[in-house]
N, C-alpha and C positions, 0 to 999 in steps of 0.2 A: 298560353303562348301562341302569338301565331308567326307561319316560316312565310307566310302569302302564300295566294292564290297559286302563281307559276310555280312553286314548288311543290304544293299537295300536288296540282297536278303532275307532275315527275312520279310521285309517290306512288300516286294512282294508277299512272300508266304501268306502271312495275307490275302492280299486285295485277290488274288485270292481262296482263301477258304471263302471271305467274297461275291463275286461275285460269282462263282457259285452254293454258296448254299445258299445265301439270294437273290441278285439279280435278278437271271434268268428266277427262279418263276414269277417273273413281268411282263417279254418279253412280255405275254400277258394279261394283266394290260388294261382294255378299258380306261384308264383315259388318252384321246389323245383331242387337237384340231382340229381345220374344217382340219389343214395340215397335220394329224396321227402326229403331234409331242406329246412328252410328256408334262401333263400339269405341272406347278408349284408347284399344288396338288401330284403329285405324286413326282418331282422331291425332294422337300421337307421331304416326307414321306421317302424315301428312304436314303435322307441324315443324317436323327433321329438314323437310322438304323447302316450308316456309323460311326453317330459319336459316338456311341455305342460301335459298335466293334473294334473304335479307328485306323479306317481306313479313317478318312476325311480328302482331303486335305495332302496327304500322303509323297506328296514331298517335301511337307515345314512343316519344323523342329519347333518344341514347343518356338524356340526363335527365329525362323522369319527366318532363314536361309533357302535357297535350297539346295537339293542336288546340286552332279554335273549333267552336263549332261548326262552321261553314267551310273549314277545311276538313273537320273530320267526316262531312258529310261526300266530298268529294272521291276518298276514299273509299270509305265502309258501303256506298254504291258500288262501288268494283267487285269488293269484298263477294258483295252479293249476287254475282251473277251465274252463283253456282249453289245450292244450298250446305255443300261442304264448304264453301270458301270462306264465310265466319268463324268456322271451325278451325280451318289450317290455317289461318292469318291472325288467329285468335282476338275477333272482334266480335265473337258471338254472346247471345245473351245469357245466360246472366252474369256473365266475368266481365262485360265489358262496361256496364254500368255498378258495376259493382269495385271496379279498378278506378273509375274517374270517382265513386264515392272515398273510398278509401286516401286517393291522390289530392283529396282536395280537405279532407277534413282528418283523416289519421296523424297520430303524431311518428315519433320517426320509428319507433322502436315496435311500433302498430304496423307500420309500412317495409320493414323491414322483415317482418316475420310471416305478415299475412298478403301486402302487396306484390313482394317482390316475385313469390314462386308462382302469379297469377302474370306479369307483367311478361316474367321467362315461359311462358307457356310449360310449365311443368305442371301444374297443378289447374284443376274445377274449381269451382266456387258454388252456393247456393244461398239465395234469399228468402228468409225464413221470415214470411209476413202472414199469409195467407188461411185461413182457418176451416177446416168442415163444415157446409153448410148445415149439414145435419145438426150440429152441437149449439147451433146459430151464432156462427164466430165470425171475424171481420173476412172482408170480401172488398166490394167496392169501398165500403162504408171501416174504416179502419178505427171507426170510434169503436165498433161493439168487438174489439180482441179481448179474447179472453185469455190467454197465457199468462202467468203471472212469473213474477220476478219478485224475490225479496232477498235482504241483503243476510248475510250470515257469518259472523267475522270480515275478513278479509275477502270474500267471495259472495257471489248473489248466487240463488237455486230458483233456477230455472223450471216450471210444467205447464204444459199445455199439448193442444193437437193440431198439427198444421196439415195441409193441404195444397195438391197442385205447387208443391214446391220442386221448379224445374232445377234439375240435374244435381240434387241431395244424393241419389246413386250415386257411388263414386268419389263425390266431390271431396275435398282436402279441405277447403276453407268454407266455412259459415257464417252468414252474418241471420242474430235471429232478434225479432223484437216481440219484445214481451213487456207488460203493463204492471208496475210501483204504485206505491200511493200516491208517487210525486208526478208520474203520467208514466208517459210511452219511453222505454230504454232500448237502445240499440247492442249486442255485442257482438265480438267477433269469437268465432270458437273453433278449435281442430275439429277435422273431422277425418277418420270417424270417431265416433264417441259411445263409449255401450250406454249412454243414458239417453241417445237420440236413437231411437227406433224407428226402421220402413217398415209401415205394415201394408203397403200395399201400391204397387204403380199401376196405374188404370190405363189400359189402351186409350189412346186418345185419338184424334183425326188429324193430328199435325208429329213427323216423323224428324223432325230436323236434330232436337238436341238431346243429345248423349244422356240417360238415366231419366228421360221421361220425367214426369209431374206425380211425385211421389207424395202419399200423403204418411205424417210423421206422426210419431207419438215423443214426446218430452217429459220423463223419469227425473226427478232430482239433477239436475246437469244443473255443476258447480263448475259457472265461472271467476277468474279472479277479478276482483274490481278492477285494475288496471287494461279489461279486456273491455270496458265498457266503454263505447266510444262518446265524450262528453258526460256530460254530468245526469244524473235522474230525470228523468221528466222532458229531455231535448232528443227522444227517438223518433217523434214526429220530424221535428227541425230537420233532420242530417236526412231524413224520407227525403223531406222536400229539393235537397241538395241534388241528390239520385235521380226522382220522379222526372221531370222535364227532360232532362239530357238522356235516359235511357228511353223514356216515350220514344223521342223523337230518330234513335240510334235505329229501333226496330221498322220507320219509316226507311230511312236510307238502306238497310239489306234490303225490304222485301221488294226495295222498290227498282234496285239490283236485280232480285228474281224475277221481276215483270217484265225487267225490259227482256232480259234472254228467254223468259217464254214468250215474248211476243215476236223475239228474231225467228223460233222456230216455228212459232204459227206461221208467221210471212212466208219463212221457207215453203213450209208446206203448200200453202195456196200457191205459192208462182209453181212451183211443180206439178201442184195436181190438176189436172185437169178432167172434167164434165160438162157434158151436154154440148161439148164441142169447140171448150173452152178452157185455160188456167182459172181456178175458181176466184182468186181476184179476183178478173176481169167479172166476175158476176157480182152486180151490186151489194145484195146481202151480206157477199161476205166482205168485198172491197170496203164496204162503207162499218163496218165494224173494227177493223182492221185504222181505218180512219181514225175512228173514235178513240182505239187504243192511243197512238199517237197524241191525242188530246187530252187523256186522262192522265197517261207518262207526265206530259208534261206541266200541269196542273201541279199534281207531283210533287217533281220536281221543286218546282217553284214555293210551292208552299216547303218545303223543307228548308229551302235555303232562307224564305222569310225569318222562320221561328227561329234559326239557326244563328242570323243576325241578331234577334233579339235576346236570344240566350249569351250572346258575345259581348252585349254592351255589360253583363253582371247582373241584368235581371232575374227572376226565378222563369218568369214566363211561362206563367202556371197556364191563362187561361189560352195564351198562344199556341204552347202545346196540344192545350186540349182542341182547338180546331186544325192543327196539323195531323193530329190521331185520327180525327173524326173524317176530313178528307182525303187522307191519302189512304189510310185503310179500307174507306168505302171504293175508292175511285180503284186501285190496285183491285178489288172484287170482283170487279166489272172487266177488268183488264184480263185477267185469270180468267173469268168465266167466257170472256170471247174469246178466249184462244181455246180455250176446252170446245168451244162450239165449233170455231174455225176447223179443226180438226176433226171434226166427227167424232169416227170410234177412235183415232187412234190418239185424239186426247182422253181417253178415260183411261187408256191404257198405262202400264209401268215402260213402255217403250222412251220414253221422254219423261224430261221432269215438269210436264206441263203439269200432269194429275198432281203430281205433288205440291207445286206452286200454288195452286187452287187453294188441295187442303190446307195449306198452311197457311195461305192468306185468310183464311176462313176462319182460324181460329185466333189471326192475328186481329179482326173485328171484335175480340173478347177480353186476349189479354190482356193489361196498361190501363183497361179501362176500356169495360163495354162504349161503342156508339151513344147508346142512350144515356150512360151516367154522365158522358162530358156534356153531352144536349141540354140536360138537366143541369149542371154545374154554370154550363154559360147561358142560362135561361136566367138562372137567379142572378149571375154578374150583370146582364141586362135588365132586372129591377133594381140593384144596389144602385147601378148608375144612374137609372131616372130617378131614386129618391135623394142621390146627392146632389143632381144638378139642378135637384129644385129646394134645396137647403132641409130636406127630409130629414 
């Protein structure tokens, strides 16, 4: 659905007067796990706050509609100009690509049970794709999952071992895919489940979401056939449904967190002053500073592209993959001259510059290393020379 332009923007300007003068105050909030994630305690508390100011959950509409994408990009920017602001507006990963999945292909008694408590910000979620490299399970490459699924009366049993599945800690709703003889199946499942085991959350270099990148183990977990969304063999399909639109979700926050690290590096330089000068006014750092602004908007721009293209109903597979490829690289650069701008005191916890970094840093990995989409549209660039020469 879309409300236009002048409305998301209304929307927008809410959430960001709701973020930075409720949210920001929290940045330093000790209420963190062993991984400096946010606890549930606080992600909670914050959401009270959100749903107050009638900021929760902002891109889905009071009758279950979403924006488009070029509006929901206008927003989820805002969102992001605080790394708890995903959190307390509940647009963060993986519930919020995981809410347009459900919104767009669940049927009602699906969406009712498993969307709804995601939409009210009562409940986590978690996306169960990812596998051990050790076990040599799917990763980039989602042919080689090894999980299996087969069906058992009235319910499938579930085993396998997942990996890096962000915010399984905690979460209430699962969607996990696992391999039939007929292909790739998708389900959704309670959680928790004693047949879904953590055996272990690994520190990682990015602090933003709640229960860390957990890897699982999967015991006989019986689900009911009715929890399977679509038919056998269509869990890649309903992937593809997800893929493009949450790629592109994770562009619009971080690109939210660049810009307010880049407002504080500017802070900085006009205040600091060396050698007889505001370090602006010294070209190195001016001219970096410069570049930030170029890269923003680059950006930008490309988010609104693919944004477009995902709004006409296309999948927008390979458009995503160079909006991933550019704004995750260009935000890096962005991060990393403000960590520079700042000296020591971007490496510090005094600001959320250091953490903007890290988390851009591993935003270059998730969705899709740099190098598999390079790889992906390397080949779409030979499919099309051998079709346009009737290959």
């Amino acid at each position: 659905m879309s409300i236009g332009i002048e409305k998301a923007l209304e929307i927008a300007d809410r959430v960001e007067r709701f973020v930075r003068e409720e949210v920001v105050p929290y940045e330093r909030d000790p209420r963190r796990d062993h991984h400096d994630c946010p606890t549930d305690e606080l992600v909670m508390e914050l959401r009270e706050k959100a749903r107050a100011a009638g900021v929760l959950t902002p891109h889905i509409l009071a009758d279950g509609s979403h924006l488009s994408q070029r509006e929901t990009a206008i927003v989820l920017e805002r969102t992001g100009l605080s790394p708890l602001g995903p959190l307390a507006c509940n647009t963060a990963a993986p519930d919020e690509g995981n809410m347009y999945l459900l919104g767009k292909v669940g049927g009602p008694e699906i969406r009712e049970r498993f969307l709804t408590p995601l939409v009210e910000g009562r409940a986590r979620s978690a996306f169960f794709m990812t596998e051990p490299a050790a076990d040599g399970g799917a990763g980039s490459d989602p042919s080689m999952m090894l999980t299996t699924c087969r069906p058992d009366g009235n319910h499938w049993v579930i085993n396998g071992r997942k990996a890096f599945i962000t915010g399984a800690d905690g979460a209430k709703v699962g969607i996990v895919m696992a391999k039939a003889d007929e292909g790739a199946c998708m389900f959704l499942v309670d959680l928790p489940d004693p047949a879904i085991t953590i055996e272990r959350v690994p520190n990682t270099i990015d602090s933003s979401m709640p229960g860390g990148h957990a890897t699982i183990r999967i015991d006989n977990l019986r689900v009911p056939a009715d929890q399977m969304l679509g038919q056998a063999g269509e869990g890649f399909k309903y992937a593809q449904v997800r893929l493009s639109p949450a790629r592109l979700s994770h562009c619009m926050r971080w690109l939210g967190a660049c810009t307010r690290a880049n407002e504080i590096a500017t802070d900085y330089a006009c205040r600091r002053h060396a050698f007889g000068k505001p370090l602006v006014d010294h070209e190195g750092v001016g001219f970096m500073l410069a570049e930030n602004l170029i890269d923003l908007k680059q950006a930008e721009l490309m988010i609104d592209w693919c944004a477009d293209v995902l709004d006409t109903g296309d999948l927008g597979t390979a458009e995503s993959s160079m909006a991933k490829v550019a704004v995750s690289e260009a935000l890096m650069r962005v991060a990393d001259r403000c960590v520079q701008v700042m000296g020591g005191s971007g490496v510090t916890g005094d600001t959320i510059v250091e953490q903007v970094f890290r988390e851009v840093r591993a935003f270059r990995i998730y969705d899709g290393p740099t190098e598999v989409h390079k790889w992906s549209l390397a080949k779409k660039v030979k499919r099309d020379w051998k079709a346009a020469r009737g290959a």
